[in-house]
N, C-alpha and C positions, 0 to 999 in steps of 0.2 A: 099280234098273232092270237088268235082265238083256239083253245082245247076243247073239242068235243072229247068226253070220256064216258065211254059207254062199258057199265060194270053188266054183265053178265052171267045165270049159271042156268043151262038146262033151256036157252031159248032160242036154238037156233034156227028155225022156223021164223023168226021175226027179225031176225038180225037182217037181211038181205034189204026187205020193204023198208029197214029203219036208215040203213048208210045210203040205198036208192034218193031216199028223200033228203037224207045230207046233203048229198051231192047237186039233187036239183035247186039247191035255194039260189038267190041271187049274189053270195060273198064269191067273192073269186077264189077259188079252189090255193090258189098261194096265201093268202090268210089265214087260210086254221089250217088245224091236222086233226088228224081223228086215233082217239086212245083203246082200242076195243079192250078190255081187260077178261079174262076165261077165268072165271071162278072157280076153275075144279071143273070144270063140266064134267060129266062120265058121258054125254053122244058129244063127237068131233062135227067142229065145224065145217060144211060145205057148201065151196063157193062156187 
């Protein structure tokens, strides 16, 4: 199992294009997971 862990604060604007491109690589979606970690942010995430 593979950890994507993506620490973050204040960039949620880029998060969407950054897990887009996670998702398109060629590991099979059952081998990793993805960690997004909210540093505090002060703007909420929208997906």
């Amino acid at each position: 199992m593979l950890s994507v862990i993506i620490c973050t604060y204040n960039r949620d604007k880029y998060i969407y294009n950054v897990l887009k491109s996670i998702a398109e690589n060629t590991l099979s979606p059952e081998k990793y997971e993805i960690v997004l970690v909210d540093n505090n942010c002060n703007v909420p995430f929208k997906f």
